[in-house]
N, C-alpha and C positions, 0 to 999 in steps of 0.2 A: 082039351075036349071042347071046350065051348069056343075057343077060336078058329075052330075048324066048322063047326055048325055055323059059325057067321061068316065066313068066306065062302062056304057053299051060298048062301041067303043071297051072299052078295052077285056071285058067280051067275045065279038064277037071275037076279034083278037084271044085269049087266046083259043078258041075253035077252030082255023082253026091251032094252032102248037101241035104238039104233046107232049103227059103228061112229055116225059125229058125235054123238053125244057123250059118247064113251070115249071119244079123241077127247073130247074139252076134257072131261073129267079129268082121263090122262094130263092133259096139260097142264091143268090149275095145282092137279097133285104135285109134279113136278117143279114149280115154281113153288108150292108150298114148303115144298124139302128142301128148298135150297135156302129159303127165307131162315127156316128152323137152323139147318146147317151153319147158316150166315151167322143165326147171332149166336149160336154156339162157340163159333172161331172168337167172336166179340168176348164173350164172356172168357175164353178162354185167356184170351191177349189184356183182358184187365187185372187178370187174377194176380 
């Protein structure tokens, strides 16, 4: 219930910045997830 009231919050923000700014957003997420992913594999490969 409360994850859906913050995706709408979000969804609303998202719409009041313009579409570059919401590309970077995208983008930095994207390289965020792959950082996370990355040392996920690490940790996994140490275990």
């Amino acid at each position: 219930m409360c994850s859906t009231s913050v995706s709408m919050v979000s969804d609303i923000v998202d719409m009041n910045r313009s579409p570059s700014e919401r590309q970077k957003d995208l983008t930095a997420h994207r390289w965020y997830s792959m950082e996370v992913w990355a040392v996920g594999q690490r940790m996994k490969a140490e275990r």
